[in-house]
Structures are given as structure tokens and as C-alpha cells.
C-alpha positions in Angstrom: 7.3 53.5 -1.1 5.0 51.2 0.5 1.8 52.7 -1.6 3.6 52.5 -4.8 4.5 48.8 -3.4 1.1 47.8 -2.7 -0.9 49.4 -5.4 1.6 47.8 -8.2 0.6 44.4 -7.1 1.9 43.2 -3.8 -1.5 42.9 -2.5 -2.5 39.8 -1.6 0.4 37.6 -3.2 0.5 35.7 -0.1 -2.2 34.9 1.9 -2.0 37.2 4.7 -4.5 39.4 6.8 -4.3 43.2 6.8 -2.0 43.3 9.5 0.4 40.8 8.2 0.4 42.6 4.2 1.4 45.9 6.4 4.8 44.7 8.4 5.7 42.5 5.3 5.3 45.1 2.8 6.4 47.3 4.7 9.8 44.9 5.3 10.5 45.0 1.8 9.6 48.2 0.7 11.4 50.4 3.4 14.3 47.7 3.6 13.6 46.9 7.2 15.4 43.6 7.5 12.8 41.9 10.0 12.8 37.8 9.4 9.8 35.9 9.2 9.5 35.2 12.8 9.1 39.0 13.8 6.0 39.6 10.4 4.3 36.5 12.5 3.8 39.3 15.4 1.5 40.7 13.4 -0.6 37.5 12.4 -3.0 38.1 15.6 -3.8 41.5 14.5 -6.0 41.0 11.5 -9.6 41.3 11.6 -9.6 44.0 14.3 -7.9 41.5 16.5 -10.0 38.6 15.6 -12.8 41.2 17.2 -13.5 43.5 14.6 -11.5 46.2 16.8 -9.1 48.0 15.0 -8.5 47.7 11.6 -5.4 45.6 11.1 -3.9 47.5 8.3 -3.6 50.5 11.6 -2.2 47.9 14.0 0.5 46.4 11.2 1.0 50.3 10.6 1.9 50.9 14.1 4.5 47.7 14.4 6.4 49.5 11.7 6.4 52.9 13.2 7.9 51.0 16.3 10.5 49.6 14.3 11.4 53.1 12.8 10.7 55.4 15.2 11.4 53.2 18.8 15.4 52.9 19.9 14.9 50.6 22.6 11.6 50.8 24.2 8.5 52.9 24.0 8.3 54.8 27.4 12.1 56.3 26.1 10.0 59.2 24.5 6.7 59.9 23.6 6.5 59.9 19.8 5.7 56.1 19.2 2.3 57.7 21.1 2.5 61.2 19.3 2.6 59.2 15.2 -0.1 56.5 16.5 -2.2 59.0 17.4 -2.3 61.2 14.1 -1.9 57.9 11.9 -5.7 56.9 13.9 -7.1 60.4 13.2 -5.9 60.7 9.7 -7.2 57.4 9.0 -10.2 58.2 10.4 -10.9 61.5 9.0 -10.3 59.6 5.3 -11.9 56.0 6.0 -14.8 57.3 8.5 -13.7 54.9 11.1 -10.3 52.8 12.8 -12.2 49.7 13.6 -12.3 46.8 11.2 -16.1 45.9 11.3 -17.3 49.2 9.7 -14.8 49.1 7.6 -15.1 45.9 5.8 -19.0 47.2 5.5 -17.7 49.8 3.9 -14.9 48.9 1.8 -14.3 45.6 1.7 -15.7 42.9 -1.6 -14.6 39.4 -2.7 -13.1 41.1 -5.6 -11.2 43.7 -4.3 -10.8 42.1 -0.5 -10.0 45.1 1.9 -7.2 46.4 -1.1 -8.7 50.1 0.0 -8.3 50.0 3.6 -4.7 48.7 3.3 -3.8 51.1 0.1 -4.8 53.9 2.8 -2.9 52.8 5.7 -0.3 52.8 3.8 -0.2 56.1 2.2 -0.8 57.9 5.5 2.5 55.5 7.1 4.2 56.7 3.6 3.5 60.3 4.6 4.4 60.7 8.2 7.6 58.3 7.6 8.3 60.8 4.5 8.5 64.0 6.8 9.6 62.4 10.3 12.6 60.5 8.4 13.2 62.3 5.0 17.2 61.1 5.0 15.8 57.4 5.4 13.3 58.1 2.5 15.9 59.1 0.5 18.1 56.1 1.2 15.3 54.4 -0.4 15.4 56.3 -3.6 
């Protein structure tokens, strides 16, 4: 899915931030039919917000889960909250931290660019989409 995507050479094709690789690659590799217009939501999310908040492969993460898991708006149920949350913990129990400054410390070289943070994010959305929508995974096959 979106791991297998990335980590076979999507990454950094375009010129996007963190944010913006996770709603596009995310577009194309669970066949979400956004248009350009809605990936440029994400555009002010990379870099922890321009702030160094939270990472923006996490924020681009969480548009997609809206998309999948939101039917009209988020206050309809709770699980949009209930996913976020253990998508932040997961992430931060394998990265060491959500927010983007510490990360890029971490993780992040010219070479590589912040490949590892996004590869990550990804394979945690890939695993909680997996067993929250396993007939849409399937679809994918």
C-alpha cells in the first residue's frame, strides 16, 4: 500500500513537504480520487506547520484518515479522534517524538531528506487502514 508506494520510489518525485508526499501518495496508492486542489490542503502542514510542531508526515496522515474514516463531519462519531490518537502514540513510541524539530535532528540528511519519518507514517496509516477497513484493502489488491 502506501509503504510499498513510497519505499519503491515515490519519495520525493515532486517537490513536496512531508505533509503534501502523505495525502498525494496516499491519493494514488489507496485510489482516493482527491484533485489537486484538495493535496494543496495539506501544503501548510509541512515543517511542523511552518513551526516545527508536528511532524507533517502525522498531519498529511491524519487528512487521509478524515477522508477514509469521516462520512460527513468529524463530531458524527468519535473515531477520526480514537485513530489520531493511536497513529501519534504509535508514532511516537517508534520515532521518539510527533514534532517535526526533533525529528529532523534525528532523522533527517540532504541525502536521504526526511525519507524515514515519512516511510514510518506511512506504515503505521498502512496498518490501522489495514485492520479498520480490511474490505477496502482488499479492493486494492
Amino acid at each position: 500500500m502506501l509503504f510499498d508506494y513510497f519505499n519503491n520510489g515515490y519519495l520525493y518525485k515532486e517537490d513536496w513537504n512531508c505533509s503534501e508526499h502523505m495525502v498525494a501518495g496516499a491519493n494514488y496508492a489507496y485510489k482516493l480520487g482527491l484533485d489537486e486542489k484538495a493535496i494543496k490542503l495539506a501544503a501548510g502542514f509541512g515543517g511542523g506547520m511552518a513551526i516545527g510542531s508536528i511532524c507533517g508526515a502525522l498531519t498529511g496522515a491524519i487528512m487521509v484518515l478524515g477522508v477514509l474514516f469521516v462520512k460527513e463531519r468529524a463530531h458524527e462519531s468519535d473515531k477520526i479522534k480514537v485513530l489520531a490518537k493511536e497513529l501519534f502514540e504509535r508514532y511516537k513510541q517508534s520515532m521518539g517524538d510527533i514534532d517535526c524539530l526533533p525529528l529532523k535532528d534525528k532523522y533527517r540528511t540532504e541525502q536521504i531528506r526526511c525519507r524515514l519519518v515519512i516511510l514510518e507514517a506511512a506504515r503505521i496509516l498502512d496498518d490501522i487502514i489495514a485492520r479498520e477497513l480490511p474490505g477496502f484493502v482488499a479492493k486494492l489488491g
